[in-house]
N, C-alpha and C positions, 0 to 999 in steps of 0.2 A: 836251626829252624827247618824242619820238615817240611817236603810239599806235599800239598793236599790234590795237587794232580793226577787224576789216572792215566792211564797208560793211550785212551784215545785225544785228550785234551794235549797230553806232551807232545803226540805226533804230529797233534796239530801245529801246536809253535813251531817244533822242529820243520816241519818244510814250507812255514811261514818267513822262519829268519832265513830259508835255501834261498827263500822266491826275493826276500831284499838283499839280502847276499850280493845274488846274482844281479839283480839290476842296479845295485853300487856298482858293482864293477863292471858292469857296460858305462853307465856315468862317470865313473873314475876317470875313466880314459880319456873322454874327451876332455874334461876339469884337468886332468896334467898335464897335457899337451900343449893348451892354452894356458895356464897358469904355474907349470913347474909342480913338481912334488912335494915341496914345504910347504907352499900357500895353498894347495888341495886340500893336506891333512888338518893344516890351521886352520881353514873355514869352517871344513866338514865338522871338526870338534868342536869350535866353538858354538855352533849351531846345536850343536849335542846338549852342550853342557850348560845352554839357555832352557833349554828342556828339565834341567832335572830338577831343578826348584819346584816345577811343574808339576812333574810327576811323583815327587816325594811323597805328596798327601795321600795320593790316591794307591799307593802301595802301602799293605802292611809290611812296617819294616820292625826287623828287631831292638831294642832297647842297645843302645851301644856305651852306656857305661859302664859296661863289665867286661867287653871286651879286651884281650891281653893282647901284650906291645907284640906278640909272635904272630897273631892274626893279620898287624897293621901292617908287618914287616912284609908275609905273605902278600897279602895286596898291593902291595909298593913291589912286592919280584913278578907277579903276575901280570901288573902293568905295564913294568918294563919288557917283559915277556911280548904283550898287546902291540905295544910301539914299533918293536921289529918285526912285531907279523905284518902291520899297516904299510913300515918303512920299506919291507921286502915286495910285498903287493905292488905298490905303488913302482917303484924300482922296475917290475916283472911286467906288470901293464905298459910303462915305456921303452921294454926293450924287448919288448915277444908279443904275437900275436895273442889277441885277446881269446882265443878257441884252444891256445893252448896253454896258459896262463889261468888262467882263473879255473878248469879243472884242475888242473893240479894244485894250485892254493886251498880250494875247496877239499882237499883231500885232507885237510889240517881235523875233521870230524875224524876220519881215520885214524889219527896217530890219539887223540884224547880217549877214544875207544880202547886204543892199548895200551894206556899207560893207565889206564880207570881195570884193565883187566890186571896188568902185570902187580898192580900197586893193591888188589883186593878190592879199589873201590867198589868194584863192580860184577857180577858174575853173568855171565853169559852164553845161552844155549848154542847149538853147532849152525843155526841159519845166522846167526849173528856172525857170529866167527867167518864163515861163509864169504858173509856178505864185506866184511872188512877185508877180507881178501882180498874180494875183487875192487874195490877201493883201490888200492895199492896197484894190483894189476894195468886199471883203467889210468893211471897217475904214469904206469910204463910207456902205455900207448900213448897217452896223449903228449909225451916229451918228444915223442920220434917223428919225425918228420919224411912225406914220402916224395920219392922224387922218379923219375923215369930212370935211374940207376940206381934208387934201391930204397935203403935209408940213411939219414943224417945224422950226428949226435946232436941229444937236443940243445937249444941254443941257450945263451943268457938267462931268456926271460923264464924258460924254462926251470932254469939251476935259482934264478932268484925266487921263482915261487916255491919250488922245493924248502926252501932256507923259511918263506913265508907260513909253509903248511905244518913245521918243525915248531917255530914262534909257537904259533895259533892253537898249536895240540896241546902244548907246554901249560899256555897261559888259560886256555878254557878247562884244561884237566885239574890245574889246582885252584884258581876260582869255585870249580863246581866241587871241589872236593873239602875245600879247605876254607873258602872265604863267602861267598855268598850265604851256607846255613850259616854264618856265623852273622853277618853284616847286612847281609840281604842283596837285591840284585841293585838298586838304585843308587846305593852309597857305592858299591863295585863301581859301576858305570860313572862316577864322579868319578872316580878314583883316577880310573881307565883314562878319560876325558880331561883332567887337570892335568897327569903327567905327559899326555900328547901335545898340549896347547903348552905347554915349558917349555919340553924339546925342541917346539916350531920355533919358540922366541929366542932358544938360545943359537939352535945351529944356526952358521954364518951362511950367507947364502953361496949357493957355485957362481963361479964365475959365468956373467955375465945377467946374472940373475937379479934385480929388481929389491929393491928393501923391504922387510913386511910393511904393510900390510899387503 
């Protein structure tokens, strides 16, 4: 399925999903602190996934009876992909500063960038290239930490968002490359949204941790 987006309407989503992005994960933060990081991603999904009933009508989506069991496979390794960018996020916001944390997880556009170049999906002039750069660069600074003797290696929350921005690149570079023209973005979004709401129910909680709900 082709999109029929120009190039001013994608920019526009593109720093539409930065701006919720970012204010999920100022909200995240305070949602796992109080409620532990199972019951976060449980809520948040389940909340998701009352929506897509919703929004199914109002999207044209593609006919999905010809789609092959390799497409479905795909979307099921993309999800899982999903799950541990969320698991890692989550993980990163409660054990690192949120200024350094979520730049870095954010840098997960970065790695989908070059895996969309390395793979052909994608071709891309030198400001692009450029600009992915300094993605990466900005991903160096913001792990380091300054102190009045110099700098620090960066911490946990640091190294978990790294793990989260690896996830995130993985799973939106074969989604967008492999699953969505095939399935569309709504049934992706189910998809994404049933395997996170499993994992909540099946992982056992940590100790000292509360039963779902």
């Amino acid at each position: 399925m082709a999109s029929n987006l120009g190039p001013p309407a994608a920019l526009m989503l593109g720093l539409g999903a930065a701006l919720f992005w970012g204010t999920g994960d100022y909200l995240v933060r305070t949602v796992e602190a109080r409620i532990g990081v199972r019951r976060a991603l449980l809520r948040g999904h389940l909340i998701s996934l009352i929506f897509v009933p919703i929004a199914y009508p109002l999207v044209a989506e593609p006919s999905l009876a010809t789609v092959s069991p390799t497409v479905w496979l795909l979307a099921l390794l993309a999800a899982l992909a999903n799950l541990g960018m969320m698991a890692t996020l989550y993980r990163g916001l409660a054990a690192g500063p949120l200024a350094v944390v979520a730049p870095i997880a954010g840098s997960y556009a970065g790695v989908t960038g070059l895996l969309a170049i390395a793979t052909g999906t994608d071709v891309v002039g030198p400001v692009t290239g450029i600009a992915l750069i300094c993605i990466f660069i900005g991903v160096v600074l913001a792990g380091i930490e300054h102190d009045e003797g110099g700098m620090r290696n960066p911490g946990r929350g640091a190294l978990w968002a790294i793990a989260c921005a690896l996830f995130g690149g993985f799973s939106y570079w074969l989604q967008g490359a492999a699953v969505i023209p095939v399935i569309g973005p709504i049934v992706t979004l189910a998809i994404n949204t049933s395997v996170m709401v499993i994992a909540c129910l099946l992982i056992r909680p940590a100790t000292g941790e509360k039963s779902l709900p």
